[in-house]
N, C-alpha and C positions, 0 to 999 in steps of 0.2 A: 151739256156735258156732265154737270154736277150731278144734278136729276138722273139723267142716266146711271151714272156709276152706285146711285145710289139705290136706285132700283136694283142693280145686280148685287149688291151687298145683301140686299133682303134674301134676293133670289136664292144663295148661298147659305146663309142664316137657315132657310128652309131645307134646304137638303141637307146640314147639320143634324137639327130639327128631324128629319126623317132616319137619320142614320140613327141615332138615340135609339127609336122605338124597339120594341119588340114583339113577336106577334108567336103566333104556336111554330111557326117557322125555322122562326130566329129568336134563339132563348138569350143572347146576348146583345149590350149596344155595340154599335161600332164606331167604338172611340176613334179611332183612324179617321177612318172615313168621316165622321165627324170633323176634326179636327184641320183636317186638310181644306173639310168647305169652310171653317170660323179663319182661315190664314187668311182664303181670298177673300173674307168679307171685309176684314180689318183691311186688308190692300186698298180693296175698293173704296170703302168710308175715308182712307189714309189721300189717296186721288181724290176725291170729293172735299180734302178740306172737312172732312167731318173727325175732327181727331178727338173728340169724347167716344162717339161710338168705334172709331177706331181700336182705340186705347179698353174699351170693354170684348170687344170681340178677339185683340190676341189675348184677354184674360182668359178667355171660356177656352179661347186652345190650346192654352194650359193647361186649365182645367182636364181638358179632356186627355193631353199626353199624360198627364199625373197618373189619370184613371188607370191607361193603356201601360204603364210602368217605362214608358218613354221620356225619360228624365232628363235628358241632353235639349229635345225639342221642343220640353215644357220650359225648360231655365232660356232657350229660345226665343219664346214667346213670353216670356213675361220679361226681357228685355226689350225687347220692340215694344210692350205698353209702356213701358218706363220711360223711353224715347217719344211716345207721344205724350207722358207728361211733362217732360219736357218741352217740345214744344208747344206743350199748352202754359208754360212758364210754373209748373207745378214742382218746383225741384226738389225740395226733401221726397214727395211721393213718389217722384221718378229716383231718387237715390234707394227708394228702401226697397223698390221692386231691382232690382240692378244688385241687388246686395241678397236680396232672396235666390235671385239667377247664379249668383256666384256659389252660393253654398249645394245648388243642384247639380251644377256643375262639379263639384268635390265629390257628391252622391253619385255622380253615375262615372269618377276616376278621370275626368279630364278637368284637372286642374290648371291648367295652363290657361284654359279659356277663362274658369276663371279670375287669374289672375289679369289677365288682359281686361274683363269688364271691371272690374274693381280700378284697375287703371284709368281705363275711360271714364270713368265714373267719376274719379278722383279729379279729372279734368275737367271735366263738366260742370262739377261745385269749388274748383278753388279761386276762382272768382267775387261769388257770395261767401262762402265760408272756409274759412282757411283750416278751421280747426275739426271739421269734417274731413275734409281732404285729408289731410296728416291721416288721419285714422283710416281713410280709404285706402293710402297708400301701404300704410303699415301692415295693413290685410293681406293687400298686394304680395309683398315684399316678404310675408312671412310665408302666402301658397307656394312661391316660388321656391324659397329657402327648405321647404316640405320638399320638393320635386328635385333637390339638388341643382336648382339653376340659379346658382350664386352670382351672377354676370346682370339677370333682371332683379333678381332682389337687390343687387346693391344700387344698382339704379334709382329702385322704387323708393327705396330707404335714403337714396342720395337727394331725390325729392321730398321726400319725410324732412330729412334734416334741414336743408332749406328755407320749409316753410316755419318750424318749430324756430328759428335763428328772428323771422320774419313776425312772430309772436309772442318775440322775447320770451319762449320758454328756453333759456338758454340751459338750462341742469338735463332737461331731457334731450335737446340738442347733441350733448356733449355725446350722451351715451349712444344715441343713435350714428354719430360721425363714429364712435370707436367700433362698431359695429359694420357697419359701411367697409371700413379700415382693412379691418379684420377680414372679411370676404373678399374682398381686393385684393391681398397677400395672399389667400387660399390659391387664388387663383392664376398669383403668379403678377398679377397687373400692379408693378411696383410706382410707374409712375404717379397714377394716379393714387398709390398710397401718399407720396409727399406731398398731393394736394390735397388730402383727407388733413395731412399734417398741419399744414400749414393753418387750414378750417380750424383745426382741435383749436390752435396755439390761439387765433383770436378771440375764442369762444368762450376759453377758460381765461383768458385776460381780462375780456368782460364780462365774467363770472368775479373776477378779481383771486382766482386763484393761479398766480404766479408757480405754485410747486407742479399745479396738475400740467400744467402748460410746458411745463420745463421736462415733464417726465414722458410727454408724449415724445418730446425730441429726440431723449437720451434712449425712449423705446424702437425709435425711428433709424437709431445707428445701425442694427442690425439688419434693414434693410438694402439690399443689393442695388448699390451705385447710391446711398442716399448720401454717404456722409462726404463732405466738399462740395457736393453738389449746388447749383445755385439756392434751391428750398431749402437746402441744410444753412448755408452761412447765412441766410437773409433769417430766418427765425435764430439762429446763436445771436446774432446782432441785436435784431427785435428784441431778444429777452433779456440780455446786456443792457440794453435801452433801456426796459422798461425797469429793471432792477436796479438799473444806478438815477433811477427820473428824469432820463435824459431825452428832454423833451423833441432837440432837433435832431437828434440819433436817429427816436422814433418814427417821426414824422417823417424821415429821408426815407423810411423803411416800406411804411404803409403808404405812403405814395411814390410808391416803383409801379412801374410796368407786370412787375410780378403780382403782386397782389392790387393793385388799382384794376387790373381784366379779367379776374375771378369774376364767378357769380356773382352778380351783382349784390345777394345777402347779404354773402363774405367781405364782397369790395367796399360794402357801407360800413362793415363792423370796423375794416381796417382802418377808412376813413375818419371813422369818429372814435380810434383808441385814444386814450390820452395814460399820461403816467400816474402813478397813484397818489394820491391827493389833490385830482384833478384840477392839472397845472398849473400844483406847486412847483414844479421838478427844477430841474437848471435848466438853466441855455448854455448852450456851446460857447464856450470864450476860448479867443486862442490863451495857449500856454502863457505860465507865469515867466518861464524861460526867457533870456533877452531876445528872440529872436524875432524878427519883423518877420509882413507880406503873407504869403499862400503857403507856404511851407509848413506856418504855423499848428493848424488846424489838422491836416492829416497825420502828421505827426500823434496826435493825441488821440484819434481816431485808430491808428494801429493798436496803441495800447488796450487802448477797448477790445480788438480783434484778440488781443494775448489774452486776454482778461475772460474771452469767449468761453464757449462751451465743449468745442473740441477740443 
């Protein structure tokens, strides 16, 4: 079966090979024709398990759509070779062909596509490398942002950020959540700006800057349904917390339901905040007050709430 498929790859390869020629006839090649017999030969080699020659024959029908000014079906085919570098485990090679496809794709006006391979792309390496990824994604996220599809870019960028939380680049992190944020609102998707919020607020905490954190909240009021909302009083608290070093304030906070079923990134930032002078802070004591039992404790917790942000 191998043998066979592979004899028909050559077979192909030759009537390529003939299509090229030219004679008194025919003053030009015919790339097409060409290019159509290098598909089936790569198909073939691809069924035979020959994925080096694979991977060389949808180059040549590149090549050859290049020739023909067919720029959609050359970015085409030099995705498909990237894909057998791929499974030949060759991934940077298969990312840099995948990222050549994407920019002929902008060449011939359908950027959509490629923002989609820049995507898959982005998946394909964030496994081995995370810090290629980010950048694949940010390509992503910027064709779309081009194209006015502010719905995949913040996506793309919602992956960006993510990863950059996941690489401890937390200063770049920040700018890409307020970014993310901000197309969110464009578009009207309020919800999911309070979970942007919520992202900032950790981020900048573990940045150790308390003002930026605070300022995403107080930018957040303006947002339609955000203020009382559950994400509003749980970050007024959170910053109460972390502003008075109120270690079991915090701690109630970052492990709620709310923030413990984020993105896993997020839910680990929230996990391991601590207050500043990590975990100098206080503990909760009940009141100096006479007063005994359960009473004690919430009591002093209201305070906190008057003491909040709204």
């Amino acid at each position: 079966m191998a043998a066979q498929k592979i004899n028909e790859a050559h077979e192909h390869i030759a009537k390529a090979e003939k299509c090229l020629k030219t004679s008194m006839t025919k003053w030009k090649p015919d790339y097409d024709g060409a290019a159509s017999e290098m598909a089936k030969a790569a198909v073939a080699f691809k069924n035979a398990k020959q994925l080096e020659q694979a991977k060389d024959a949808y180059l040549k029908e590149a090549e050859y759509h290049t020739e023909n000014k067919a720029l959609f079906h050359a970015a085409k085919a030099y995705e498909q070779a990237g894909m057998m570098l791929k499974d030949m485990k060759k991934m940077p090679e298969a990312i840099q062909l995948i990222e050549k496809a994407s920019v002929m794709y902008v060449e011939n006006g359908t950027s959509g596509t490629a923002g989609i391979a820049l995507d898959r792309a982005g998946k394909l390496v964030e496994s081995i490398d995370l810090e290629k990824a980010v950048d694949l994604y940010q390509k992503a996220a910027s064709v779309f942002e081009n194209e006015d599809r502010l719905r995949q870019a913040a996506e793309l960028l919602g992956k960006s950020s993510r990863l950059l939380v996941r690489l401890r680049r937390l200063d770049e992190a920040a700018v890409s959540l307020q970014k993310e944020k901000n197309m969110y609102k464009e578009i009207e998707n309020y919800p999911t700006c309070f979970k942007k919020t919520i992202a900032q607020v950790l981020v900048h905490l573990h940045r150790g800057d308390f003002v930026a954190a605070d300022k995403c909240v107080r930018e957040s009021y303006s947002l339609p349904g955000f203020s009382g909302s559950e994400d509003c009083v749980s970050m007024e608290t959170l910053l109460a917390a972390y502003d008075e070093q109120d270690e079991d304030q915090l701690a109630r906070v970052c492990n709620s339901p709310l923030l413990k079923y984020m993105d896993n990134d997020y839910a680990k930032l929230a996990i391991s905040l601590r207050v500043p002078g990590g975990g100098g802070g206080k503990k909760k004591k009940p009141p100096v007050a006479p007063q005994e039992g359960s009473a004690g404790p919430p009591a002093e917790e209201d305070d906190d709430y008057e003491g909040g942000l709204c």
